[in-house]
N, C-alpha and C positions, 0 to 999 in steps of 0.2 A: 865536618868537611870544610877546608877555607879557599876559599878560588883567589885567584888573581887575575885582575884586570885592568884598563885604562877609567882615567877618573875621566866623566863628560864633565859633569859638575859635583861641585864640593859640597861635601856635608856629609852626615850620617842618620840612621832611622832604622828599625827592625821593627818586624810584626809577623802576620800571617803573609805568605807568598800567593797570586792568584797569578798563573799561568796563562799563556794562549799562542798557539804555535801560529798563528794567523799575522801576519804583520798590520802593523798598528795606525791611524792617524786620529788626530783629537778632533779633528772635523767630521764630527756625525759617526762617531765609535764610543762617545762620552759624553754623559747628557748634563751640563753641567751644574744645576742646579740641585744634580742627584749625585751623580758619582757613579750611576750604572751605563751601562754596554746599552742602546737601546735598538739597535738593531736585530730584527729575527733573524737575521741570515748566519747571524756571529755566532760562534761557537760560546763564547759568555753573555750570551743575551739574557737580560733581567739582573745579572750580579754586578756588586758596588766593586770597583775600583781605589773609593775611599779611604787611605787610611791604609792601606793593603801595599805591600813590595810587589812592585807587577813588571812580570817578565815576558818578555816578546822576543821575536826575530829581529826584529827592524821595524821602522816607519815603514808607511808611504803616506806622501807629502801631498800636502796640499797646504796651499800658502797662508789660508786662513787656519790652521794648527793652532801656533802658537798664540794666536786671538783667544781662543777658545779652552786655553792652555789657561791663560792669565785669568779669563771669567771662572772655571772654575776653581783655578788656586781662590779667587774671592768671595767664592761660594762656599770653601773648606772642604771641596770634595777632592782633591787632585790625591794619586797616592802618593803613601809616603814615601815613596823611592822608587827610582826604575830601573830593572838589569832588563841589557839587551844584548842579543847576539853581536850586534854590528850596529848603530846608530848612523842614518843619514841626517843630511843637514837638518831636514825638515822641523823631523822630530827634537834634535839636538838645540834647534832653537826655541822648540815647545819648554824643553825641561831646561833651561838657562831662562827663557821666559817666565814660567812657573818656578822657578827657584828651588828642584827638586834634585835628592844627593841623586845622583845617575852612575851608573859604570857600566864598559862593555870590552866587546874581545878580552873574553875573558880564558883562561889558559882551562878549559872544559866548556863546551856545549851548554850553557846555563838550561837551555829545551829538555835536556834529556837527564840531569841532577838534581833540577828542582822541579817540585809538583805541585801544585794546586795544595794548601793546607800547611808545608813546611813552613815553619819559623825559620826565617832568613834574619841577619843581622848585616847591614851594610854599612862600611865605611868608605866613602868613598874620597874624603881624604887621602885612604892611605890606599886605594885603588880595591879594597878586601872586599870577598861577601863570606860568610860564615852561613850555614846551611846546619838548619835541626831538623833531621827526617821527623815526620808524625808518625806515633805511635802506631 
Protein backbone atom coordinates (compact mmCIF):
# COMPACT_ATOMS: atom_id res chain seq x y z
CA UNK A 1 0.00 0.00 0.00
CA UNK A 2 1.61 3.59 -0.91
CA UNK A 3 0.05 6.70 0.91
CA UNK A 4 0.52 10.17 -0.12
CA UNK A 5 1.31 13.16 1.92
CA UNK A 6 2.91 16.56 2.81
CA UNK A 7 6.86 16.33 3.29
CA UNK A 8 7.49 18.27 7.17
CA UNK A 9 10.98 17.39 6.54
CA UNK A 10 13.17 15.67 4.06
CA UNK A 11 14.76 12.60 3.96
CA UNK A 12 14.00 8.89 3.90
CA UNK A 13 14.26 5.66 6.43
CA UNK A 14 12.14 2.29 6.83
CA UNK A 15 11.81 -0.18 9.57
CA UNK A 16 9.32 -1.61 12.07
CA UNK A 17 6.21 0.96 12.51
CA UNK A 18 5.28 1.61 16.45
CA UNK A 19 1.83 3.19 16.59
CA UNK A 20 -0.13 5.30 19.36
CA UNK A 21 -3.32 6.94 18.75
CA UNK A 22 -2.54 9.30 21.87
CA UNK A 23 -0.97 12.49 20.68
CA UNK A 24 2.55 13.01 21.13
CA UNK A 25 5.06 15.64 22.87
CA UNK A 26 9.01 14.94 23.54
CA UNK A 27 8.79 16.66 26.75
CA UNK A 28 8.41 13.76 29.35
CA UNK A 29 6.90 11.05 26.41
CA UNK A 30 10.61 10.17 25.62
CA UNK A 31 13.22 9.34 27.81
CA UNK A 32 16.12 10.38 26.00
CA UNK A 33 18.84 8.62 26.90
CA UNK A 34 16.78 5.40 26.09
CA UNK A 35 14.50 5.96 23.44
CA UNK A 36 11.42 4.57 25.46
CA UNK A 37 7.88 6.04 26.45
CA UNK A 38 8.53 6.40 30.23
CA UNK A 39 5.36 7.31 31.27
CA UNK A 40 2.67 4.63 33.03
CA UNK A 41 -0.18 6.49 31.92
CA UNK A 42 0.99 6.02 28.11
CA UNK A 43 -0.47 3.46 26.10
CA UNK A 44 3.52 2.59 24.95
CA UNK A 45 4.93 2.71 28.20
CA UNK A 46 8.32 0.85 28.64
CA UNK A 47 8.65 0.52 24.46
CA UNK A 48 11.83 2.06 22.57
CA UNK A 49 10.76 4.58 20.00
CA UNK A 50 14.48 4.13 18.79
CA UNK A 51 15.20 3.39 15.51
CA UNK A 52 11.28 2.65 14.91
CA UNK A 53 8.86 4.76 11.98
CA UNK A 54 6.43 6.23 14.83
CA UNK A 55 3.04 7.31 14.01
CA UNK A 56 0.91 9.56 15.90
CA UNK A 57 -2.06 11.94 15.71
CA UNK A 58 -0.45 15.03 16.30
CA UNK A 59 1.68 16.80 18.99
CA UNK A 60 0.93 18.71 21.83
CA UNK A 61 3.39 21.21 22.51
CA UNK A 62 5.34 22.20 25.02
CA UNK A 63 8.10 24.49 24.18
CA UNK A 64 10.88 22.53 25.63
CA UNK A 65 10.00 19.44 22.78
CA UNK A 66 12.27 20.18 20.58
CA UNK A 67 15.26 20.64 23.35
CA UNK A 68 14.58 17.21 24.14
CA UNK A 69 14.12 16.52 20.46
CA UNK A 70 17.90 17.51 19.87
CA UNK A 71 19.31 15.43 23.27
CA UNK A 72 17.98 12.56 22.19
CA UNK A 73 18.85 12.80 18.31
CA UNK A 74 22.51 12.93 20.41
CA UNK A 75 21.83 10.03 22.38
CA UNK A 76 20.91 7.91 18.99
CA UNK A 77 17.67 7.28 20.40
CA UNK A 78 15.23 9.54 18.22
CA UNK A 79 13.08 7.36 15.65
CA UNK A 80 13.75 6.88 12.46
CA UNK A 81 10.99 8.88 10.92
CA UNK A 82 7.71 10.23 11.90
CA UNK A 83 4.11 9.82 10.22
CA UNK A 84 1.59 12.03 11.71
CA UNK A 85 -1.99 12.68 11.15
CA UNK A 86 -1.59 16.36 11.28
CA UNK A 87 1.72 17.97 12.70
CA UNK A 88 1.44 21.16 14.89
CA UNK A 89 4.16 23.62 15.25
CA UNK A 90 5.43 22.27 18.28
CA UNK A 91 6.27 18.96 17.23
CA UNK A 92 7.17 20.17 13.70
CA UNK A 93 9.93 21.98 15.29
CA UNK A 94 10.93 18.97 17.30
CA UNK A 95 11.44 16.83 14.00
CA UNK A 96 13.29 19.79 11.75
CA UNK A 97 15.20 20.05 15.14
CA UNK A 98 16.01 16.36 15.26
CA UNK A 99 16.54 16.26 11.62
CA UNK A 100 13.99 13.38 11.20
CA UNK A 101 12.32 12.50 7.42
CA UNK A 102 8.66 13.44 8.66
CA UNK A 103 5.33 13.56 6.60
CA UNK A 104 1.71 14.20 7.31
CA UNK A 105 -1.91 14.72 5.95
CA UNK A 106 -1.54 12.06 4.41
CA UNK A 107 -4.42 10.97 1.71
CA UNK A 108 -5.64 7.86 4.56
CA UNK A 109 -5.76 7.95 8.18
CA UNK A 110 -1.97 6.68 8.83
CA UNK A 111 -4.18 5.54 12.74
CA UNK A 112 -6.26 3.17 11.12
CA UNK A 113 -3.60 1.48 8.09
CA UNK A 114 -0.71 1.14 9.98
CA UNK A 115 -0.09 -1.07 13.12
CA UNK A 116 2.27 -1.52 15.63
CA UNK A 117 4.87 -4.27 13.82
CA UNK A 118 4.33 -3.12 9.96
CA UNK A 119 7.38 -2.48 7.83
CA UNK A 120 6.76 1.08 6.67
CA UNK A 121 9.21 2.64 4.05
CA UNK A 122 9.13 6.38 4.03
CA UNK A 123 10.35 8.86 1.72
CA UNK A 124 9.54 11.91 2.49
CA UNK A 125 11.27 13.48 -0.12
CA UNK A 126 8.82 12.61 -2.49
CA UNK A 127 6.00 12.99 0.26
CA UNK A 128 5.53 8.65 -0.03
CA UNK A 129 4.95 6.04 2.92
CA UNK A 130 4.92 2.44 1.46
CA UNK A 131 3.13 0.13 4.22
CA UNK A 132 4.26 -3.89 4.49
CA UNK A 133 1.24 -5.38 6.54
CA UNK A 134 2.99 -8.20 9.08
CA UNK A 135 2.38 -11.45 8.51
Amino acid sequence: MILKGRTVNFGKAEGEAIVTSIPFSFLGEIEPSTGKVPSPSHELYGQSLAGKIFVCPTGKGSSGGPGIAYVTKQHGNMPAAMIVGEVEPVLAAAILTADIPAVDRLDQNPLEVIETGDYVKVDADQGTVEVIKKS
